[in-house]
DRENDO-1510 file (C-alpha; in Angstrom, 1 decimal, always signed):
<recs>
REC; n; res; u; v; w
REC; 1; UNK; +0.0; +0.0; +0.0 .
REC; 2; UNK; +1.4; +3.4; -1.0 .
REC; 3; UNK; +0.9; +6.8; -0.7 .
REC; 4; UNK; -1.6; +6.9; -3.5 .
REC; 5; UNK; -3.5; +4.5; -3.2 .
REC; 6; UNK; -4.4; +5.9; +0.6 .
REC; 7; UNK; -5.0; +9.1; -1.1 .
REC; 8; UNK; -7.3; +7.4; -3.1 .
REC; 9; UNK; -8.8; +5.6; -0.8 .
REC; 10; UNK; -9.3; +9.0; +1.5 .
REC; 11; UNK; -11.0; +11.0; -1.0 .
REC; 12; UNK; -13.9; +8.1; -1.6 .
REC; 13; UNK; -14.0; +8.1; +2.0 .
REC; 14; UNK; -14.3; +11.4; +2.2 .
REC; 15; UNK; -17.3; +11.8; -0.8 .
REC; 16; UNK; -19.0; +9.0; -0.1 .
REC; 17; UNK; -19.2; +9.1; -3.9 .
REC; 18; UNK; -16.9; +7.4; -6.6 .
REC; 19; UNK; -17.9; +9.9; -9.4 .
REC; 20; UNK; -17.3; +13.1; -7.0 .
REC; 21; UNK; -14.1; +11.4; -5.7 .
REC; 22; UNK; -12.3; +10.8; -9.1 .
REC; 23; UNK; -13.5; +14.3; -10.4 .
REC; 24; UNK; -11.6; +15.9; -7.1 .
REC; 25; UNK; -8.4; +13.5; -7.8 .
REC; 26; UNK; -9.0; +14.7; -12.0 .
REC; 27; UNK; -9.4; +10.7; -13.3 .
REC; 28; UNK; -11.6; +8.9; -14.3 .
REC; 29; UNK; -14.3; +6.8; -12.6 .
REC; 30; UNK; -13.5; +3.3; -13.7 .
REC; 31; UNK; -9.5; +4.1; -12.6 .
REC; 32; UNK; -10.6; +4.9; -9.4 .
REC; 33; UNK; -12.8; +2.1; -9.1 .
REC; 34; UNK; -10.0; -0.5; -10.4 .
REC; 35; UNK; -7.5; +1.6; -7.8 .
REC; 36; UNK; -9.9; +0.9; -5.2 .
REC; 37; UNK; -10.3; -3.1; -5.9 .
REC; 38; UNK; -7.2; -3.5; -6.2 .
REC; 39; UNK; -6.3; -2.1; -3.1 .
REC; 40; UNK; -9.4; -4.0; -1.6 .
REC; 41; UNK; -7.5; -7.5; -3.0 .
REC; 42; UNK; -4.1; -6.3; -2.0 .
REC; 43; UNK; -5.7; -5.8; +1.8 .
REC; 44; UNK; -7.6; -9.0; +1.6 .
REC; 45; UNK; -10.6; -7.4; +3.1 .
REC; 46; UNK; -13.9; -5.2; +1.7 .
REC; 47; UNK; -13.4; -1.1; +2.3 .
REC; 48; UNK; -16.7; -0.5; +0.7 .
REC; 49; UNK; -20.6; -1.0; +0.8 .
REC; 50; UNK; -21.6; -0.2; -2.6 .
REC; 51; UNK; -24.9; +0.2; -3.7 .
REC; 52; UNK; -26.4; +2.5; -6.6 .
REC; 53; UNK; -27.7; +5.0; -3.9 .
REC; 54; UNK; -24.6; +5.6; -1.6 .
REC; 55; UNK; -21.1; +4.1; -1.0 .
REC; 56; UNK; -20.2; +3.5; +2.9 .
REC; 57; UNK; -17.7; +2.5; +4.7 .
REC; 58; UNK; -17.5; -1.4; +6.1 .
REC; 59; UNK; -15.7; -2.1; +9.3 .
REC; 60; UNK; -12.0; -2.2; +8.0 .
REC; 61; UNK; -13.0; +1.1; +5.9 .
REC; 62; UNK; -13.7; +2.5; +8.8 .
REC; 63; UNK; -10.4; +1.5; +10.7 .
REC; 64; UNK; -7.7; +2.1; +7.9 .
REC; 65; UNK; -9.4; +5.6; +7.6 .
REC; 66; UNK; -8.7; +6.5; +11.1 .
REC; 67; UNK; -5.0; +5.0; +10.6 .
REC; 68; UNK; -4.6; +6.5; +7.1 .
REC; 69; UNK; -5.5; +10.1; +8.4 .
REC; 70; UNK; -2.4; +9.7; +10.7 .
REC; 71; UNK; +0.0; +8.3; +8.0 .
REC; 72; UNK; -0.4; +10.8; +5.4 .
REC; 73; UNK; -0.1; +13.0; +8.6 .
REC; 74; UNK; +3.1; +11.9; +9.7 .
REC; 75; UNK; +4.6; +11.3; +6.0 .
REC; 76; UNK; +3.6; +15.4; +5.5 .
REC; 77; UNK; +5.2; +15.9; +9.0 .
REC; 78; UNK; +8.2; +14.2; +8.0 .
REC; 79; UNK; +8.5; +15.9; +4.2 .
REC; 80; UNK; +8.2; +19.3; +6.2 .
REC; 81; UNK; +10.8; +18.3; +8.6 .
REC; 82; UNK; +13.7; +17.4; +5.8 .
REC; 83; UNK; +12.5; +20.2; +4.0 .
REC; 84; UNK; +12.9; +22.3; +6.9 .
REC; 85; UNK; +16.5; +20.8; +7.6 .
REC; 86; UNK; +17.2; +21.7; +3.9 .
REC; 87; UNK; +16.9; +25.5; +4.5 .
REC; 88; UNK; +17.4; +25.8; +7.6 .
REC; 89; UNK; +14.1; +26.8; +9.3 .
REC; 90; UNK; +14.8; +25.6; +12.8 .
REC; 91; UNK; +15.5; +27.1; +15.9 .
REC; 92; UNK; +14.0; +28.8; +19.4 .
REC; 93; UNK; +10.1; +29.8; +19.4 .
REC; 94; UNK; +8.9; +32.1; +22.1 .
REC; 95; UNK; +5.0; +31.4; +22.2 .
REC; 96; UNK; +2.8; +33.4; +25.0 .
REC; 97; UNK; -0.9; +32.1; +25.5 .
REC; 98; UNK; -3.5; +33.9; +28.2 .
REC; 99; UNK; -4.6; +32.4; +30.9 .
REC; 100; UNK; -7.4; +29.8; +29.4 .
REC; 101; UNK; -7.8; +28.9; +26.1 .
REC; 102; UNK; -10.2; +26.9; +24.6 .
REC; 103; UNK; -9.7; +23.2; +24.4 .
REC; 104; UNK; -9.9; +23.2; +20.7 .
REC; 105; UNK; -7.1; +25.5; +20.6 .
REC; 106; UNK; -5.1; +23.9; +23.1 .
REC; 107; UNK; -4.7; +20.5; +21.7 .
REC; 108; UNK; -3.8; +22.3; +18.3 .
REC; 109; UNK; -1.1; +24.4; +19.5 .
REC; 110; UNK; +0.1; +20.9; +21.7 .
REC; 111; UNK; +0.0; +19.0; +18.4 .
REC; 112; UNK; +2.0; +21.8; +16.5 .
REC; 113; UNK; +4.6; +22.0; +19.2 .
REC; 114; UNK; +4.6; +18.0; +18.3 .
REC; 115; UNK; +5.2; +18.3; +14.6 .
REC; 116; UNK; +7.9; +20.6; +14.9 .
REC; 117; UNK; +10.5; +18.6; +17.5 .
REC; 118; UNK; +13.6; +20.0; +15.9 .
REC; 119; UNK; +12.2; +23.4; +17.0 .
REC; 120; UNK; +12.8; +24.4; +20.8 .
REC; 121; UNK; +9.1; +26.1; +21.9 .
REC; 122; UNK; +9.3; +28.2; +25.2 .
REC; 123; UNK; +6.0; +28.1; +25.8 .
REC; 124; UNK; +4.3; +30.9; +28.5 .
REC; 125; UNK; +0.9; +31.5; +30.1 .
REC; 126; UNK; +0.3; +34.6; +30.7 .
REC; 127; UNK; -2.4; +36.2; +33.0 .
REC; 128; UNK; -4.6; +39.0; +31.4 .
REC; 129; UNK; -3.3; +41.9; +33.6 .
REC; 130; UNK; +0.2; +40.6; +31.6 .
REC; 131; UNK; -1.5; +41.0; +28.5 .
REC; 132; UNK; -0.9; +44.5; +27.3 .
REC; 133; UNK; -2.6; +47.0; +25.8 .
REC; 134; UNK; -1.5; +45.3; +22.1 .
REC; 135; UNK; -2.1; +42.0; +20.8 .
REC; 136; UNK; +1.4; +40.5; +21.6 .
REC; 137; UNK; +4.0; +41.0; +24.3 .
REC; 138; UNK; +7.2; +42.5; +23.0 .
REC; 139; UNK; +9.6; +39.6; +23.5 .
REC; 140; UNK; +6.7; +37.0; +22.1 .
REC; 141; UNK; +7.7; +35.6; +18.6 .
REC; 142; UNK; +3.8; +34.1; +18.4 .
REC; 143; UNK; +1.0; +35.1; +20.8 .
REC; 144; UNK; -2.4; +32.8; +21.7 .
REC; 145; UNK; -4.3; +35.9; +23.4 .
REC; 146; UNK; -8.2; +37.3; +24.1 .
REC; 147; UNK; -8.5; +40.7; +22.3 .
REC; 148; UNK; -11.2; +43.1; +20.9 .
REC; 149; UNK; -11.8; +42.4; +17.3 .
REC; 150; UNK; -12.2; +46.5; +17.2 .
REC; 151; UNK; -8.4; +46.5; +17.9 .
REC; 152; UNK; -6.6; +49.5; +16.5 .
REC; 153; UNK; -5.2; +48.8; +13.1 .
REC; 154; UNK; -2.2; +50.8; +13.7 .
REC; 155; UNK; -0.5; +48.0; +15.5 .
REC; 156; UNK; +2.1; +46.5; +13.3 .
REC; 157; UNK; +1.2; +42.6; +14.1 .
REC; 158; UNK; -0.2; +40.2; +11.5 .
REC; 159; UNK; -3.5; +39.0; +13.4 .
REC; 160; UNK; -6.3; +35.7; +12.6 .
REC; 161; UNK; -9.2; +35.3; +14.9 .
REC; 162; UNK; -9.8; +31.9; +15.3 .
REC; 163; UNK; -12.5; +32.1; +17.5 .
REC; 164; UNK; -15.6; +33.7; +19.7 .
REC; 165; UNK; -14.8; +34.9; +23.1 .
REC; 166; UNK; -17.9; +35.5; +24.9 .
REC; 167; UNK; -18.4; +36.3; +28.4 .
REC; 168; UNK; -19.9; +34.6; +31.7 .
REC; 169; UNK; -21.6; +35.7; +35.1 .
REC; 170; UNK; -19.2; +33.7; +37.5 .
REC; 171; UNK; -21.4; +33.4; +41.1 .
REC; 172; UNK; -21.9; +30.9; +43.7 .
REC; 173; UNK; -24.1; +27.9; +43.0 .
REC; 174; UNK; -26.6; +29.1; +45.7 .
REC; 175; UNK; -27.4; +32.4; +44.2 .
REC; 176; UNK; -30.7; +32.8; +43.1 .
REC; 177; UNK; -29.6; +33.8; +39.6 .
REC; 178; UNK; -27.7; +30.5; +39.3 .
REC; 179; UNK; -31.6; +29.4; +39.0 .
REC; 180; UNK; -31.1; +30.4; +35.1 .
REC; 181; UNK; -29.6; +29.3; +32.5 .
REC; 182; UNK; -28.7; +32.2; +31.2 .
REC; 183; UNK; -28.3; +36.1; +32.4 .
REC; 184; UNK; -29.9; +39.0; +30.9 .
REC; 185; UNK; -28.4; +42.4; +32.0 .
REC; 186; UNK; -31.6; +43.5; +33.0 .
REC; 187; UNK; -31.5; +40.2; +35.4 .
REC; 188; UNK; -29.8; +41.9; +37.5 .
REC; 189; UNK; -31.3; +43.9; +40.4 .
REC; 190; UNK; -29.4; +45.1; +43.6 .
REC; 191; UNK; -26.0; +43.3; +42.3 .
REC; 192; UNK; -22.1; +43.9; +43.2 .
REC; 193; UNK; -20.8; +43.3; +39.9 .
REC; 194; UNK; -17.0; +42.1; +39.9 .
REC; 195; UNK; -15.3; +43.4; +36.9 .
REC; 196; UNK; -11.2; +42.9; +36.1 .
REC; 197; UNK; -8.9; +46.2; +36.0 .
REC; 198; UNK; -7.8; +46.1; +32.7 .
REC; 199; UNK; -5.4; +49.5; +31.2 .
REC; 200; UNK; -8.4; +49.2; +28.0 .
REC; 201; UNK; -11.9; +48.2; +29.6 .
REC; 202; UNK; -13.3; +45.5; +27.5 .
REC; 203; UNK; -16.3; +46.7; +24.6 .
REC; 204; UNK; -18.1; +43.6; +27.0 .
REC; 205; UNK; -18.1; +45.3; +30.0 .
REC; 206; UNK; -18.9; +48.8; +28.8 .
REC; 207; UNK; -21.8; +46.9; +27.3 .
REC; 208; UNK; -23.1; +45.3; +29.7 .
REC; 209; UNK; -22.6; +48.9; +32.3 .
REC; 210; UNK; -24.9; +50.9; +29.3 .
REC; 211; UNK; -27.0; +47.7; +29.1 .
REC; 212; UNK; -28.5; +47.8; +32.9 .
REC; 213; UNK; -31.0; +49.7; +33.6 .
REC; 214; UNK; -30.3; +52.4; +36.0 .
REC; 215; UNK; -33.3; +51.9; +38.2 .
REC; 216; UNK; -31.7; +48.3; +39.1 .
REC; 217; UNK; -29.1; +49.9; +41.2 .
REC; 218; UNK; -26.1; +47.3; +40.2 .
REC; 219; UNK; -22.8; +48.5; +41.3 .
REC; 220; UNK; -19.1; +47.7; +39.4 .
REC; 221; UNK; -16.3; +47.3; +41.5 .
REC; 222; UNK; -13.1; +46.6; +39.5 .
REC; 223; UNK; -10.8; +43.8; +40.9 .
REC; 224; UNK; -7.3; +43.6; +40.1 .
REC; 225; UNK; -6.9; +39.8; +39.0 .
REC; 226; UNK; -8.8; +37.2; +38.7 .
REC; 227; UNK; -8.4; +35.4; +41.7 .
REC; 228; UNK; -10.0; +38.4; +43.4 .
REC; 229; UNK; -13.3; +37.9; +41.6 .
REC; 230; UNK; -13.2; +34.3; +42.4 .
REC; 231; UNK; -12.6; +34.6; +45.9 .
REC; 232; UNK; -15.6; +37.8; +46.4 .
REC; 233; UNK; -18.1; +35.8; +44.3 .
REC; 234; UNK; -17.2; +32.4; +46.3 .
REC; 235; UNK; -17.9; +34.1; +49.6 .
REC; 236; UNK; -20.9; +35.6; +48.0 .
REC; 237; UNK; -19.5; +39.5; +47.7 .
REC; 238; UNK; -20.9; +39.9; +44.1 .
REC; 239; UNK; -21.2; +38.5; +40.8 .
REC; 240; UNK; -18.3; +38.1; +38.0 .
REC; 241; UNK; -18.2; +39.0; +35.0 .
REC; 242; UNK; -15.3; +37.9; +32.6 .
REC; 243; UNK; -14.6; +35.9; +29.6 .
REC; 244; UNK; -16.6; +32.5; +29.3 .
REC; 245; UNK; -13.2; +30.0; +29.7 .
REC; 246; UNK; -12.2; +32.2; +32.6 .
REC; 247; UNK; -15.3; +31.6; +34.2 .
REC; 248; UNK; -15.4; +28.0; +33.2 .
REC; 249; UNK; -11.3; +27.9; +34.8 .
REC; 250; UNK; -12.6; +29.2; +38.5 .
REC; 251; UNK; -16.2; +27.1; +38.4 .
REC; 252; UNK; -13.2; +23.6; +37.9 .
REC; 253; UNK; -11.1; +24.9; +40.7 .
REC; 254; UNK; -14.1; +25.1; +42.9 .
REC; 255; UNK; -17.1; +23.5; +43.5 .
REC; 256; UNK; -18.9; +26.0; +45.1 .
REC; 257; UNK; -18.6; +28.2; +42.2 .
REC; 258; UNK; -21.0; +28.1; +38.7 .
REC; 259; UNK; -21.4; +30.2; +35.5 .
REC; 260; UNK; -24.2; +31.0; +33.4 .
REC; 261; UNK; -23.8; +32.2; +29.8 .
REC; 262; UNK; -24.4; +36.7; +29.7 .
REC; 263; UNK; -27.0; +37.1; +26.8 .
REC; 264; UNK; -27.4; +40.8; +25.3 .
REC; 265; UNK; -24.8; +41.9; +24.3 .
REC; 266; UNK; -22.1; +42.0; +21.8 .
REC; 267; UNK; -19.6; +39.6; +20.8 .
REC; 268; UNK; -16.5; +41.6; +20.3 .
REC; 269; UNK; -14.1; +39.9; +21.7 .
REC; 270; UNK; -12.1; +36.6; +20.6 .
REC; 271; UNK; -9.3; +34.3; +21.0 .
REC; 272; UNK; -6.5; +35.5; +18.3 .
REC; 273; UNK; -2.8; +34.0; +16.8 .
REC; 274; UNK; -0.7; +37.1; +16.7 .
REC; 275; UNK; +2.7; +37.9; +15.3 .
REC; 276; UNK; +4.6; +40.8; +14.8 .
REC; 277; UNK; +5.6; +40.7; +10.6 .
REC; 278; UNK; +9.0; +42.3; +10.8 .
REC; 279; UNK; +10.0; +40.0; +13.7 .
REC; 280; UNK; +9.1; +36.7; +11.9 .
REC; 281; UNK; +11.9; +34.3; +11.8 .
REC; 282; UNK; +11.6; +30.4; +9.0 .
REC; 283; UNK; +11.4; +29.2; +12.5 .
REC; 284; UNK; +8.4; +31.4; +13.5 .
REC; 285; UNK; +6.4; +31.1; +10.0 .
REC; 286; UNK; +7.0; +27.2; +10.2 .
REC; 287; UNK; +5.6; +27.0; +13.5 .
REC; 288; UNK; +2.2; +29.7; +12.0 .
REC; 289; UNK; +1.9; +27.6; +9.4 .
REC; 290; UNK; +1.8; +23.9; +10.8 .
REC; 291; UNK; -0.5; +25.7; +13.4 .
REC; 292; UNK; -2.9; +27.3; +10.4 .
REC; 293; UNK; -2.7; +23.9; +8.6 .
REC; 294; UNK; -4.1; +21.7; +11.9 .
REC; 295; UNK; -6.6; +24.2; +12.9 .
REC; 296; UNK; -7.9; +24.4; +9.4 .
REC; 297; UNK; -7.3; +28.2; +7.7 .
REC; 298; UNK; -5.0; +27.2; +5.2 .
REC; 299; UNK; -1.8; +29.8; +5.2 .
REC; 300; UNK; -1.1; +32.6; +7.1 .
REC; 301; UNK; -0.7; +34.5; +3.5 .
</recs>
């Protein structure tokens, strides 16, 4: 079994469809089918169901498709690695990520770290009051960070959103707005709202200040971390309000602490990769575009 035949094999998979598969690989039907057999004989086992309504996957299908992802994976891996050897693209990455990402984004930036082993990462969390009033520390070579999507376009970093940032009410589990399952601004009556000290206040939070009606007689009191807001809404001082995988964070370090999605307002914030252009090393661009190719954007171009 070789490279192209798993190709082939992939893009039926992938169609469900012989006709749609061989136009995508630019052959013709009957040499993808006679591909497909013979690889079928060459196996010893049946890949495909085929019927004149729909082609599907039988058990083995099913298997080598899951192994055959991660071959042509790990044979693209290793033809970007001896490329990268050729010219000379390796070398020290300085990444910076905020305090908590997403899971998706997590596992992506783990599995680029992965694919680039000849590269040394130095990999930092930072918390938000560490963030900046850019997009990317100074001394970062790539940043993982929550920003506005407003952000001024005078800063000279190359930015993608990759996803949604919205925010959470962080508050004990016994409070009766916990009752919800989700919070309106005009929920709240009487309420202590715990808002992080930030040198830029968030387009959220001057929202959600604009968003409450005045007659509810909610007061902000900006905290200087996070931790604070944890600790005041824990001991029932007031209610947080920061980022949704903040909130999510503090609710899994304690279980007298829940979240409820805010509903209302604007999303304006989100999770972004950032780089600064005229800083960008063959080390660096390597390490944006393995990133851009697992999380699915295509290039950074």
């Amino acid at each position: 079994m070789d490279t192209e035949q798993i190709r082939d094999f992939l893009t039926v998979a992938r169609y469900k469809n012989f006709s749609k598969a061989a136009e995508s690989l630019y052959i013709g039907q009957p040499a993808l089918s006679r591909r497909i057999s013979a690889l079928e004989r060459q196996l010893g086992v049946q890949l495909f169901l085929r019927s004149n309504k729909a082609v599907e996957l039988t058990k083995a299908g099913e298997i080598l498709r899951e192994e055959a992802q991660h071959i042509i994976e790990q044979l693209e891996q290793l033809e970007e690695k001896m490329q990268a050897a050729e010219q000379g693209v390796t070398g020290s990455i300085r990444v910076t990520t905020m305090g908590h990402l997403s899971d998706r984004v997590l596992q992506v930036i783990k599995r680029t770290i992965a694919a680039l082993p000849d590269c040394e990462v130095e990999l930092d969390v930072l918390i938000p009051n560490e963030q900046g009033d850019g997009m990317q520390p100074s001394d970062a070579d790539v940043s993982f960070r929550l920003g506005m999507y407003s952000e001024d376009k005078t800063i000279q970093n190359h930015v993608i959103p990759l996803e949604d940032a919205p925010f959470s009410f962080l508050l004990p589990v016994d409070h009766p707005l916990a009752r919800l399952t989700e919070i309106r601004p005009e929920d709240l009556k009487q309420e202590k709202l715990l808002l992080l000290k930030v040198p830029r206040v968030p387009v959220q939070i001057q929202s959600l200040l604009q968003a409450i009606p005045r007659e509810n007689g909610c007061q902000a009191v900006f905290k200087r971390n996070l931790a604070s807001i944890a600790l005041d809404a824990e001991m029932g001082n007031g209610v947080g309000f920061l980022p949704a995988i903040e909130a999510q964070g503090r609710c899994q370090l304690s279980d007298r602490l829940t979240s409820r999605p805010a509903v209302g307002l604007p999303v304006e914030m989100g999770v972004f990769l950032s780089w600064e252009e005229k800083k960008k090393t063959p080390a660096t661009e390597r390490f944006i575009r393995t990133f851009l190719k697992l999380w699915g954007n295509g290039s950074p171009n």
